[in-house]
C-alpha positions in Angstrom: 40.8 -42.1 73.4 39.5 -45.4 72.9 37.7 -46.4 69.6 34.1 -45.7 69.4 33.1 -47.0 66.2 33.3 -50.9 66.9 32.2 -54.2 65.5 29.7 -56.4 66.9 32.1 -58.4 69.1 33.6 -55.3 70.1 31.2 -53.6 71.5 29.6 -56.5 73.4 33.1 -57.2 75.3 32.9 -53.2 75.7 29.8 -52.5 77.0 29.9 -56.0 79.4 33.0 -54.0 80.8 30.8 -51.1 81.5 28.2 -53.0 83.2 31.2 -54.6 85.3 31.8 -50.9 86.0 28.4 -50.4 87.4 27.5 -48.1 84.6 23.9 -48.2 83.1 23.2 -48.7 79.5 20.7 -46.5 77.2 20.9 -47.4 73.0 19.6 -45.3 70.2 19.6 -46.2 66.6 18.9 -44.9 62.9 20.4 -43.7 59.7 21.4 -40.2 60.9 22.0 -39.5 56.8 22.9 -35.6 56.8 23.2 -35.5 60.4 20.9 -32.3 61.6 19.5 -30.6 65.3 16.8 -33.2 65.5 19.5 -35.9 65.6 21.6 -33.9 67.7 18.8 -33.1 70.3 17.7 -37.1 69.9 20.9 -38.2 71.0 21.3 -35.8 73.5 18.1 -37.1 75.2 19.3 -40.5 74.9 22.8 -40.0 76.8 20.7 -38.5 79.7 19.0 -42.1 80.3 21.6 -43.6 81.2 25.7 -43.6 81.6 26.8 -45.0 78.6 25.3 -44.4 75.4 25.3 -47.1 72.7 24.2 -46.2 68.8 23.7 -48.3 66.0 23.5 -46.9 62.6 21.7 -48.3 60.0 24.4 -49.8 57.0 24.0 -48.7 53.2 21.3 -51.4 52.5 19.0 -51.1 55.2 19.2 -47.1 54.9 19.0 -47.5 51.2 14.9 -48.2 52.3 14.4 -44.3 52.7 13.9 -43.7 48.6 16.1 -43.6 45.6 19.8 -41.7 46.5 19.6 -42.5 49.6 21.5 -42.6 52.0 23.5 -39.8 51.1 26.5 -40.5 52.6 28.2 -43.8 53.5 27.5 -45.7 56.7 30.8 -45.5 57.7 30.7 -42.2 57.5 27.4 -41.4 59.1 28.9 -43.7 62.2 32.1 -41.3 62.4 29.6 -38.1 62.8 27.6 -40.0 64.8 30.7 -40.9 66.8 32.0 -37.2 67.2 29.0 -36.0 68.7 29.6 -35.5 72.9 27.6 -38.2 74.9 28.0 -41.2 72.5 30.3 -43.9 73.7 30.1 -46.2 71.5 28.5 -46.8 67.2 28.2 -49.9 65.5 27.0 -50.1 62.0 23.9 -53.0 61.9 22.7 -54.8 58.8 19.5 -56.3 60.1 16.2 -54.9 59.4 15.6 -53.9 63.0 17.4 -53.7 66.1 16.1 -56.4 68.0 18.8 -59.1 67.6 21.3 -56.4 69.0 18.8 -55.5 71.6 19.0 -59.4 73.1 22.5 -59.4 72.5 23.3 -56.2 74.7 20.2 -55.7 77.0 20.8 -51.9 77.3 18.9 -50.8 80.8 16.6 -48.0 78.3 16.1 -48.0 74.8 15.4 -44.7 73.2 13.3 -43.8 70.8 12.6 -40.7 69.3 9.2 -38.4 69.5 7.2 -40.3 66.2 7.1 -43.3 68.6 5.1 -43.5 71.5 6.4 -46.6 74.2 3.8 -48.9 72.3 4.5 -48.2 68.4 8.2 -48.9 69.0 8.6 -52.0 67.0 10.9 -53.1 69.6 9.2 -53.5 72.6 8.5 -56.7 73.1 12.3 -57.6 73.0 13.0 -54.6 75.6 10.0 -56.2 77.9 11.3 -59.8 77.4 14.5 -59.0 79.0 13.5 -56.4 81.5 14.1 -53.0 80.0 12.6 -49.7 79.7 11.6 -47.7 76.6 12.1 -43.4 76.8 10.8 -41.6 74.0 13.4 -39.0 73.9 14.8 -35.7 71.6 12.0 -33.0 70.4 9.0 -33.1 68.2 10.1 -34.4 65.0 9.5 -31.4 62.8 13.6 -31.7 61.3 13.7 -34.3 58.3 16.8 -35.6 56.6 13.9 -35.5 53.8 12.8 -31.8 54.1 16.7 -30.6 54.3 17.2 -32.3 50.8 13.9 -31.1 49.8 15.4 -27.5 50.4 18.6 -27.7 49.1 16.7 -29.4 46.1 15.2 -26.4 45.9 
């Protein structure tokens, strides 16, 4: 099986291969700290746009922006969960504060988004129009938190 968690330069000499294939493109991002159904269903969603799936998970810093103790677990691991999970192709860890810059670097033909976005809150968009792409607001109503699970086990 080839790698799925890959570097920057990896992953655009991986996904220009899949283009080269004649295989569409559809990218999903976010922290996916204590991965959970919402997630599961999101990425689901997300692999039905297109062939391929690309996601990129926030790294340490960034997700650190969710509250004190967070992220919970490491952003290597949260890519290797991510990576298990059937429909992803490929994960790459990103360090910027949004996704655009990989957006204009990999031009995915749909980029998903999950339900607490509608096509024109995605902070994104105007990168994805720039090059030509389409926005889906995938997965099912956000009512699963990373937040309320910790909340729970809290207690």
């Amino acid at each position: 099986m080839v790698e799925k968690i890959l570097p920057r330069d990896r992953l655009l000499e991986a996904v220009a291969a899949d283009r080269r294939a004649g295989r569409t493109i559809a990218f999903a991002n976010g922290i996916f700290d204590l991965l959970h159904v919402g997630h599961v269903r999101y990425l689901r969603a997300a692999a039905a746009e297109a062939d391929c799936l690309v996601v990129a998970v926030n790294d340490d810093v960034t997700a650190g922006g969710k509250g004190p103790g967070r992220p919970i677990l490491t952003a290597a691991v949260r890519a290797e969960l991510v990576a298990a999970l059937r429909g992803v192709n490929y994960v790459t860890i990103f360090a910027e504060p949004t996704v655009t810059e990989l957006l204009m670097l990999l031009k995915p033909d749909v980029h998903c988004k999950g339900t607490d976005y509608t096509a024109e809150t995605v902070p994104e968009r105007e990168a994805v129009r720039a090059y030509g792409g389409r926005i889906a607001i995938v997965g099912d109503p956000k009512d699963h938190s990373t937040r309320d699970l910790l909340r729970r086990i809290r207690g």
